[in-house]
C-alpha positions as a Python dict, from the first residue, in 0.01 Angstrom:
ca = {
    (1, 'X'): (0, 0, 0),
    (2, 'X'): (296, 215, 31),
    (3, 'X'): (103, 505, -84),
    (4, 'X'): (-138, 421, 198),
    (5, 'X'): (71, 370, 485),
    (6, 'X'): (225, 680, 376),
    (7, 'X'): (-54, 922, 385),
    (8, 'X'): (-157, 740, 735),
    (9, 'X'): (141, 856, 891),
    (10, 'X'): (129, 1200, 740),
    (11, 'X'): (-239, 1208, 876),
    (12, 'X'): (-97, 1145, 1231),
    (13, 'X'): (174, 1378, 1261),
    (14, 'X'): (-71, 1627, 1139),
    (15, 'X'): (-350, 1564, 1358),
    (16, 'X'): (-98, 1514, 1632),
    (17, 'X'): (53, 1890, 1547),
    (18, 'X'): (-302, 2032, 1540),
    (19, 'X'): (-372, 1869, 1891),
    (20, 'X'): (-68, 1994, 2010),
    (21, 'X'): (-134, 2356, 1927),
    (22, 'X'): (-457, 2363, 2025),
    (23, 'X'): (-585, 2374, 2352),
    (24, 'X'): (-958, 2296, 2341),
    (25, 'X'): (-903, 2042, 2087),
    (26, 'X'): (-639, 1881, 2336),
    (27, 'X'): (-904, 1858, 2577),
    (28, 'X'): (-1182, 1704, 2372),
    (29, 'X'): (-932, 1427, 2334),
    (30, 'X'): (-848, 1377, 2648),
    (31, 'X'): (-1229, 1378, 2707),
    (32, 'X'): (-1282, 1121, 2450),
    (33, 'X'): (-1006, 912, 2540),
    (34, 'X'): (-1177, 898, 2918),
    (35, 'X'): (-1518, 823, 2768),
    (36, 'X'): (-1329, 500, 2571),
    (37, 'X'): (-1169, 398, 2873),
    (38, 'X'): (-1457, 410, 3157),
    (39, 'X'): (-1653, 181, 2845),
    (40, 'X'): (-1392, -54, 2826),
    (41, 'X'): (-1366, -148, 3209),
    (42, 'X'): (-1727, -186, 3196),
    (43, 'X'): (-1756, -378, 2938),
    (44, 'X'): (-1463, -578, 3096),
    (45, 'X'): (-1599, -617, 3425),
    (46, 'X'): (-1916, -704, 3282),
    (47, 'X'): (-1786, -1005, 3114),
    (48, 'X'): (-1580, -1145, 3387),
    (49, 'X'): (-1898, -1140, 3601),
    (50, 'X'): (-2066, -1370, 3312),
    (51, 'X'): (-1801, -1572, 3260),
    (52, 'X'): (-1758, -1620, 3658),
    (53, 'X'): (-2116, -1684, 3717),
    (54, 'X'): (-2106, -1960, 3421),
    (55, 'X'): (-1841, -2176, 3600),
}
């Protein structure tokens, strides 16, 4: 487990380096990180319209 958590953090830091350094790469995050959010708060919204119409 050690090993593991280990080798997740490493895997982080260097993904986090790479986005750093990189511009385009930095922006396909950002992009993706958007794309995550504006799903979310629909699928948020949609359920609090269900669960509001139910009561």
């Amino acid at each position: 487990m050690e090993k593991f958590i280990l080798g997740a953090m490493l895997g982080m830091a260097g993904g986090a380096l790479m986005v750093a350094n990189n511009c385009k790469l930095r922006n396909l995050v950002k992009k993706n990180q958007d794309d995550l959010m504006a799903k979310a708060e629909q699928y948020i919204d949609r359920k609090l319209e269900e669960s509001g119409s139910q009561n």
